[in-house]
N, C-alpha and C positions, 0 to 999 in steps of 0.2 A: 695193101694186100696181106702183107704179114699181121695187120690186126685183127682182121676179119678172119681168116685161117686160124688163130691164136681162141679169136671168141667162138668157133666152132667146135675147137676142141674142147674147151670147156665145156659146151653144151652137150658135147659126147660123155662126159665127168660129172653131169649133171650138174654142175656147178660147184662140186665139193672143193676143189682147190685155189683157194682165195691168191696166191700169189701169180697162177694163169691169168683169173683174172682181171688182176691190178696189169699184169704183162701187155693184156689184151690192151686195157683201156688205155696204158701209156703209149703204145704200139699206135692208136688211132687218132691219141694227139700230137706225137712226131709226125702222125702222116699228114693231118690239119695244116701244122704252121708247115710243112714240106709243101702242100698244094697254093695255099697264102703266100707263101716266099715267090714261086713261080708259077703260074698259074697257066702260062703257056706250056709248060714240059711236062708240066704232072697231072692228072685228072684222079678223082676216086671220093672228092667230097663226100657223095652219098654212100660209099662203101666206110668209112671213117665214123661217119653217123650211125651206120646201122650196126655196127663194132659194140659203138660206145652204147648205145641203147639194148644189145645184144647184152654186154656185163651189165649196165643197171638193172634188167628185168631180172640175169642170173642171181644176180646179189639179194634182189629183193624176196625173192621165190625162196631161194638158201637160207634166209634171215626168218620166214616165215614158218617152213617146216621144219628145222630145227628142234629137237625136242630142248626144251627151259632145264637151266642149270640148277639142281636142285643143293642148296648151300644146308641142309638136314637131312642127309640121305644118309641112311645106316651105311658103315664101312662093308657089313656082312650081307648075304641074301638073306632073306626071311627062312628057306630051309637049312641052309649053312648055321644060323642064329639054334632054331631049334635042334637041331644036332646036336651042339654044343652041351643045352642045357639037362640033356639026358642024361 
């Protein structure tokens, strides 16, 4: 339960904070080997899955739109720059 609550709040975050994330997805695999271990006392396999599939889709989505790091980008703004040279 706590995974899927975890990948909801991300989705509320839009997915910006990568360490919820990771929270979520470890969060649905403690709960996995938790349902694996006893399988009479705990239910929630498909709640675990749609956790884990909930962060791969935020991840993917987040990686996408993303604006590209640009490694030659002026220190200054372009009007900041012309100011100067006045």
């Amino acid at each position: 339960m706590t995974a899927i609550v975890t990948a909801l709040v991300s989705l509320l975050l839009q997915g910006s904070l990568v360490p919820l994330n990771l929270a979520a997805a470890i969060f649905a695999v403690l709960g996995l080997r938790q349902v694996h271990r006893q399988p009479e006392r705990y239910f929630g396999r498909a709640l675990c899955w749609i956790a884990i599939a909930l962060v791969l889709i935020l991840a993917i989505l987040n990686a996408m739109l993303q604006p590209p790091v640009q490694e030659d980008a002026p220190e200054t703004l372009p009007e900041q720059r012309s100011a100067e040279t006045r």
